[in-house]
C-alpha positions as CSV (number, residue, x, y, z in Angstrom):
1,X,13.7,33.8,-5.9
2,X,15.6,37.0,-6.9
3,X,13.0,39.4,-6.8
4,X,10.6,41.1,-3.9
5,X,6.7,40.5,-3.8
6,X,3.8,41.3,-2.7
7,X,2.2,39.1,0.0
8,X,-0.9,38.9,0.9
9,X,-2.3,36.8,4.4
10,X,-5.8,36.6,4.4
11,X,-7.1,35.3,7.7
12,X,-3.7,37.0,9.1
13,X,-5.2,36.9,13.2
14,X,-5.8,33.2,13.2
15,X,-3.8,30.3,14.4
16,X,-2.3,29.4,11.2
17,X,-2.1,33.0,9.7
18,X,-0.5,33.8,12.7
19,X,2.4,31.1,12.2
20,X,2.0,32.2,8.6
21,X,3.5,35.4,9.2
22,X,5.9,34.4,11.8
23,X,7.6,31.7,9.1
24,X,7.7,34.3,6.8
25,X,9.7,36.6,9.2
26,X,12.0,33.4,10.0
27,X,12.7,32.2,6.4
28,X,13.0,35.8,5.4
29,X,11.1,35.9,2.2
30,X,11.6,38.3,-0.1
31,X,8.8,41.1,0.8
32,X,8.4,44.4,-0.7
33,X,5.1,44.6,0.7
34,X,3.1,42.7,3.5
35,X,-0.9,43.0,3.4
36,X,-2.5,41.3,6.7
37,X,-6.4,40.7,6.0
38,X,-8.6,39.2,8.4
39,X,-12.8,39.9,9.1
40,X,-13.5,43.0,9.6
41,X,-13.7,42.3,13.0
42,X,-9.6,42.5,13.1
43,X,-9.7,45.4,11.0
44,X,-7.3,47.8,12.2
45,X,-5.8,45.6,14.8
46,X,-1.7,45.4,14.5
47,X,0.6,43.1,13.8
48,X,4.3,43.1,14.4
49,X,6.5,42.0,11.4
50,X,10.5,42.5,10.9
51,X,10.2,45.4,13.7
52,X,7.5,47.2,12.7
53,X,3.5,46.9,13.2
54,X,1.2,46.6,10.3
55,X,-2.5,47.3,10.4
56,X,-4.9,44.3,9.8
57,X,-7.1,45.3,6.8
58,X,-10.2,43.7,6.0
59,X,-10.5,40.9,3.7
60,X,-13.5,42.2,1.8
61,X,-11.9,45.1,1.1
62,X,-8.5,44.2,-0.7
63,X,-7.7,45.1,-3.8
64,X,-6.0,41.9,-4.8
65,X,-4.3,43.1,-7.7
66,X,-1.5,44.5,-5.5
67,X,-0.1,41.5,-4.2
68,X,1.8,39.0,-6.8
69,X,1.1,36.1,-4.1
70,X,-1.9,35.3,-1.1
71,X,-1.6,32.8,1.7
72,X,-5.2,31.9,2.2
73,X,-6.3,30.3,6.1
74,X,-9.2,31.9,6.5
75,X,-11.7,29.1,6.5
76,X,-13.0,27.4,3.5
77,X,-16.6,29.2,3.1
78,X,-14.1,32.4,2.9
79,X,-11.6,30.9,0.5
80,X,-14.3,29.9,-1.5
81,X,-16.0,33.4,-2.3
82,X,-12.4,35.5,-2.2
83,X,-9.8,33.3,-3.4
84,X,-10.8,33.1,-7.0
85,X,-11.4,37.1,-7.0
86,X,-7.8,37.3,-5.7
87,X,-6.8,34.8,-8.7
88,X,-9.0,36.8,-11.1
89,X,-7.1,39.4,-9.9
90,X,-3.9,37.9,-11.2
91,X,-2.4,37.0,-7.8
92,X,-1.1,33.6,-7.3
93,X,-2.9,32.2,-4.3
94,X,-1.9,29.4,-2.3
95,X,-4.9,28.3,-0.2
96,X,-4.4,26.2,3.1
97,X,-8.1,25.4,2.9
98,X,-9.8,21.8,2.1
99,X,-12.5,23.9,-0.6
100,X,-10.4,23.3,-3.3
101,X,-7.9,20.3,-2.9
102,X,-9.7,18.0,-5.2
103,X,-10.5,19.9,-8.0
104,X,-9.3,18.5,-11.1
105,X,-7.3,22.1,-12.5
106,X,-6.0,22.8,-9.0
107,X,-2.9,21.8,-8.1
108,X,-2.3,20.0,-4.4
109,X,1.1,20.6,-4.0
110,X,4.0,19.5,-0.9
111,X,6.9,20.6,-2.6
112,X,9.4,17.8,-1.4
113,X,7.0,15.3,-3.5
114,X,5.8,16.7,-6.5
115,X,6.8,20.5,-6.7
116,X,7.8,19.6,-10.6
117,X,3.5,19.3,-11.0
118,X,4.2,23.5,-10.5
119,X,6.0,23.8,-13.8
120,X,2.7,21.9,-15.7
121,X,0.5,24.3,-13.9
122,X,2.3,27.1,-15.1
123,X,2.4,26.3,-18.9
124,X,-1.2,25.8,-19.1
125,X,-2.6,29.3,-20.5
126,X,-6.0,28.5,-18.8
127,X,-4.7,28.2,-15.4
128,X,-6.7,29.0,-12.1
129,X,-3.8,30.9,-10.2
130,X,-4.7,28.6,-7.3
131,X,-2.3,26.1,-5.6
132,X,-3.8,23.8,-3.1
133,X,-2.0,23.0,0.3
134,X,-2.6,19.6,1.9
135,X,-4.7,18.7,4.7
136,X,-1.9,18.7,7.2
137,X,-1.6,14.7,8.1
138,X,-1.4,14.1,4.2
139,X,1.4,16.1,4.2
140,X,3.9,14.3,6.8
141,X,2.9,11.1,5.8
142,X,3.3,11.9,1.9
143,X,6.7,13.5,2.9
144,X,7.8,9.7,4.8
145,X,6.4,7.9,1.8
146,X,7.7,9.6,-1.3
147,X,11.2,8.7,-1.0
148,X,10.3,5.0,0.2
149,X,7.7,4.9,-2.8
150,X,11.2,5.5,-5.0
151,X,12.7,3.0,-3.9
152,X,10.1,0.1,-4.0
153,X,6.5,0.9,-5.0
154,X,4.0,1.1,-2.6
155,X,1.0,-0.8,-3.1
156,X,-1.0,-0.4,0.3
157,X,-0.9,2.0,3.6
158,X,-2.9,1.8,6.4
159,X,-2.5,4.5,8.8
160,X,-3.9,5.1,12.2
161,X,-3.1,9.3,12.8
162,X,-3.2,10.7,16.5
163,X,-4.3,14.6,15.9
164,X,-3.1,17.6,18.6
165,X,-5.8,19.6,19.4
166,X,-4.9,22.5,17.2
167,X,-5.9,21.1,14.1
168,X,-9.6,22.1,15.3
169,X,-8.4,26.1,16.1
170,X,-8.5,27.9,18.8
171,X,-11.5,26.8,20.2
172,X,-9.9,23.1,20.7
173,X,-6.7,24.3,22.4
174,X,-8.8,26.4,24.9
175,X,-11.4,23.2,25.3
176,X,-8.7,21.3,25.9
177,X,-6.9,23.6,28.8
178,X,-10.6,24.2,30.6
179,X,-11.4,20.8,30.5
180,X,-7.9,19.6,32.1
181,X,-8.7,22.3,34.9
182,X,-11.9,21.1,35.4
183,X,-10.8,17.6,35.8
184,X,-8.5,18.6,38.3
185,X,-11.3,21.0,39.8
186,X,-13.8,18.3,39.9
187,X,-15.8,21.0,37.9
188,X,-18.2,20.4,35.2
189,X,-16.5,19.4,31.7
190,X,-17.9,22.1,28.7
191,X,-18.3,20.0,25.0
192,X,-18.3,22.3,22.6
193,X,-15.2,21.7,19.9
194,X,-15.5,18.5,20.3
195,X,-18.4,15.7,20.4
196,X,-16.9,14.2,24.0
197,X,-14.6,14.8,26.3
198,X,-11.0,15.4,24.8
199,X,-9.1,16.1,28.1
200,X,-7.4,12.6,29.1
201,X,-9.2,11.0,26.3
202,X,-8.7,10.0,23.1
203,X,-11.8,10.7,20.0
204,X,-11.9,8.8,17.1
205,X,-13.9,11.3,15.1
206,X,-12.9,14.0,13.1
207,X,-15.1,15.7,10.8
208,X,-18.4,14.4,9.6
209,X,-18.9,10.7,9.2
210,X,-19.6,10.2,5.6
211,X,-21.8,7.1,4.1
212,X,-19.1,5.0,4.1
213,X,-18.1,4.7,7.7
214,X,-15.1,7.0,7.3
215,X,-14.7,10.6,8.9
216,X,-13.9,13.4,6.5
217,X,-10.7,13.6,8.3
218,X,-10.0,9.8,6.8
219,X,-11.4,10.1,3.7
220,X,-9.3,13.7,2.7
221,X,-6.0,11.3,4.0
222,X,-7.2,8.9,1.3
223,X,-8.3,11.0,-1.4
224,X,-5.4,13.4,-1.1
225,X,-2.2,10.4,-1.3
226,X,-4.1,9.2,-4.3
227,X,-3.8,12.6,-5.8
228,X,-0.2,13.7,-4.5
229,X,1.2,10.3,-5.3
230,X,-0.6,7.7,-7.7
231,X,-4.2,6.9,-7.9
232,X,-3.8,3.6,-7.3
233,X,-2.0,3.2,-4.0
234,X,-4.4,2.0,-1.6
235,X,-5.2,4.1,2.1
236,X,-6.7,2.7,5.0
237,X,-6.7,5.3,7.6
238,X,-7.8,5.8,11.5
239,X,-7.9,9.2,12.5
240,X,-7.9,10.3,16.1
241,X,-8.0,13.1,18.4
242,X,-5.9,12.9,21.4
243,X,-5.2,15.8,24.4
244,X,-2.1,17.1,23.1
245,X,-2.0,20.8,21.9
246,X,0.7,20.7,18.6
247,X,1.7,17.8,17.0
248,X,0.5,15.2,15.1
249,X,2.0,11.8,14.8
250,X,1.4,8.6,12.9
251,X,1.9,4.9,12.6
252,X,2.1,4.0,8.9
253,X,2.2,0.6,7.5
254,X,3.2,0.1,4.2
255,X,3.5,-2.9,1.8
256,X,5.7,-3.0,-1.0
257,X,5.9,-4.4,-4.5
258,X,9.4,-5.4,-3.6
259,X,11.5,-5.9,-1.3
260,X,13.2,-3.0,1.0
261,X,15.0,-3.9,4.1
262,X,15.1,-1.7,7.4
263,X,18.8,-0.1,6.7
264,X,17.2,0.5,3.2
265,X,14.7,2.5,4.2
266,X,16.7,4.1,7.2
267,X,19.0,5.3,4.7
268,X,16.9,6.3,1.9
269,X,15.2,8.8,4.7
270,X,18.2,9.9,6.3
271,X,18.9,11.4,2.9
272,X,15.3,12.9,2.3
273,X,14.7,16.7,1.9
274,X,12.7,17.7,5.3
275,X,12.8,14.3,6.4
276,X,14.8,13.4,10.5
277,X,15.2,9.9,11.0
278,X,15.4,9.1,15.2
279,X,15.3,5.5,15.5
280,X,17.3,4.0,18.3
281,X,15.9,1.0,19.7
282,X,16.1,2.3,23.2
283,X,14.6,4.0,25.8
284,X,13.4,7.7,24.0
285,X,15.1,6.8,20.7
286,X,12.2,7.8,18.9
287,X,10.6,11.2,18.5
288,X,6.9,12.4,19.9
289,X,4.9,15.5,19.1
290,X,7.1,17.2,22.4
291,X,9.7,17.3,20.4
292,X,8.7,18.2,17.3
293,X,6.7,21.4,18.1
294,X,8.4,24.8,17.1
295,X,10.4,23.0,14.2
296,X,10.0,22.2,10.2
297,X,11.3,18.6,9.8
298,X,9.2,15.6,9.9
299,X,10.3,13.3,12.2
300,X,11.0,9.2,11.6
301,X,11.4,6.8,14.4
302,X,10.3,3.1,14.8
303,X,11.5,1.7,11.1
304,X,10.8,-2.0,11.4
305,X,10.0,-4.2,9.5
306,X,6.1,-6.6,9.1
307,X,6.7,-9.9,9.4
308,X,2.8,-10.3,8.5
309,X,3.6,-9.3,5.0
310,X,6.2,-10.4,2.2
311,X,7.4,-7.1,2.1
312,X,6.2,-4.6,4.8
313,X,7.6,-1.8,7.3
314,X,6.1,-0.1,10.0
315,X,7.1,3.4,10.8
316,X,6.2,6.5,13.0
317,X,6.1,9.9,11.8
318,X,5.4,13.2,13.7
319,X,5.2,16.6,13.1
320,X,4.2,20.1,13.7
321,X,0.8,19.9,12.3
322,X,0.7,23.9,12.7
323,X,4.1,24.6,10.8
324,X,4.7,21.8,8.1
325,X,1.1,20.5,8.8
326,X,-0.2,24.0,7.5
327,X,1.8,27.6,7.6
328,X,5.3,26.0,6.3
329,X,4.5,24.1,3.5
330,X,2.5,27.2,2.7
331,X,5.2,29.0,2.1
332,X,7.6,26.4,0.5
333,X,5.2,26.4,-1.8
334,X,5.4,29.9,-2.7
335,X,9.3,29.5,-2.2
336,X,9.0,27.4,-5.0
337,X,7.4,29.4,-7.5
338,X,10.4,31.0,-10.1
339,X,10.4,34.6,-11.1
340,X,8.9,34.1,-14.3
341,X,6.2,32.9,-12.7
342,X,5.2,35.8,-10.9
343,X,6.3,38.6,-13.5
């Protein structure tokens, strides 16, 4: 990108707003102006960015045709009324929301897997102006898989995810922390964020349970891989909630078309783009959400292979569910849009 924009953040004051801005700061993006817009319940609080505050403005009030490009994390009711004004508008949005992942004319973009769908989007005169970011364990798996997928086709993963607490908000961080107290107080545990007790437990719930015995959590998992990567791989996924506050992390099986042997696939993700292979068959050679908190890779560790299977590998993948899970990939997406695009 050689030029300045325009950015708007709508829902600028929440968690992944927040990080939003922050990444943007860190990556330094090429800003001419930055918008914050939030409820007008933030209106006019302020927000520090590059050494100077800017006023939270309120989201229903925007005149969208200023801003060439919107990060959208304001919830998905929200991002569905204002997203497509801002896109009528003739801003580019890029919404972190689940409202619009499936729709058929929207892309759902991670741009080390399939940023080259961008330049389709694009061409099409009939566009929507809005870019769909994944739902945030789509996106570290789909970043493990793509370049394994290149070198043998996958036919079938079944995934089992274990989900920090800051995929639900704020509201499950701060469960979390009074809850832990409480334990430790012998006090009475609060459920509110989550359906039981999350503190030294582990939930296997999250979202809705939908008619066919999955959670909305597994079912977006599934339906999103299909989109990102080929329609016909087949997902089995497990999603759970477990007390940690950042970090997600996975363990993926996968079974291949074809054969691809451990140093194969050790070296094939070695050589990835945002891809960190730790896998040293010893004590803490492997990575856990810990480590992987504050940073933008996604991390690699227990490659093996599935002697169940003519040709299988296990893996585990973590990651910052709040940075590349979310705010990052945000923004790599909008790193990846060219000039013409935007002019």
């Amino acid at each position: 990108m050689t030029q300045k924009y325009n950015i708007a953040v709508a829902g600028a004051t929440g968690a992944v707003g927040a990080e939003i801005v922050q990444i943007l700061e860190q990556r330094d993006f090429p800003i001419e102006n930055l918008f914050l817009l939030a409820s007008s319940k933030s209106k006019g609080k302020k927000v520090e960015f590059r050494g100077e505050e800017i006023v939270v403005e309120d989201l229903s009030e925007f005149d969208f045709s200023k801003a060439h490009i919107s990060l959208f994390s304001p919830g998905g009711k929200i991002s569905a009324e204002y997203a497509p004004k801002a896109a009528n508008a003739g801003c580019i949005v890029i919404d972190n929301t689940s409202h619009f992942r499936m729709k058929q004319n929207i892309p759902l973009i991670v741009p080390e897997v399939n940023a080259h769908i961008l330049d389709e989007f694009f061409d099409d005169d009939n566009r929507t102006n809005i870019i769909s970011n994944p739902n945030c364990s789509t996106i570290q798996m789909v970043v493990a898989l793509k370049p394994l997928h290149e070198k043998a086709i996958i036919n079938r993963v079944v995934v089992s995810t274990y989900q920090a607490v800051s995929g639900a908000g704020k509201k499950g961080m701060d469960e979390l922390f009074n809850q832990t107290q409480n334990v430790y107080a012998n006090q009475e545990l609060k459920k509110e964020k989550f359906t039981k007790q999350i503190a030294f437990n582990a939930i296997p719930h999250i979202g809705a349970f939908l008619e066919n015995g999955n959670t909305e959590e597994e079912q977006k998992m599934i339906n999103e891989t299909k989109k990102i990567m080929r329609p016909d791989i087949l997902i089995n996924a497990t999603c759970v909630r477990v007390p940690t506050f950042i970090g997600h992390a996975e363990s993926i099986n996968i079974e291949f078309d074809s054969y691809i042997s451990e140093e194969e696939a050790r070296e094939v993700l070695e050589n990835s783009n945002g891809c960190k292979v730790i896998d040293e068959r010893d004590d803490g050679g492997y990575s856990t959400p810990v480590e992987c908190s504050g940073t933008d890779e996604t991390y690699i560790s227990r490659i093996r292979k599935d002697d169940t299977v003519e040709y299988g590998l296990n893996i585990w993948v973590v990651s910052d569910n709040l940075r590349k899970g979310a705010a990052l990939n945000t923004i790599q997406i909008a790193e990846a849009l060219n000039d013409e695009f935007l002019y």
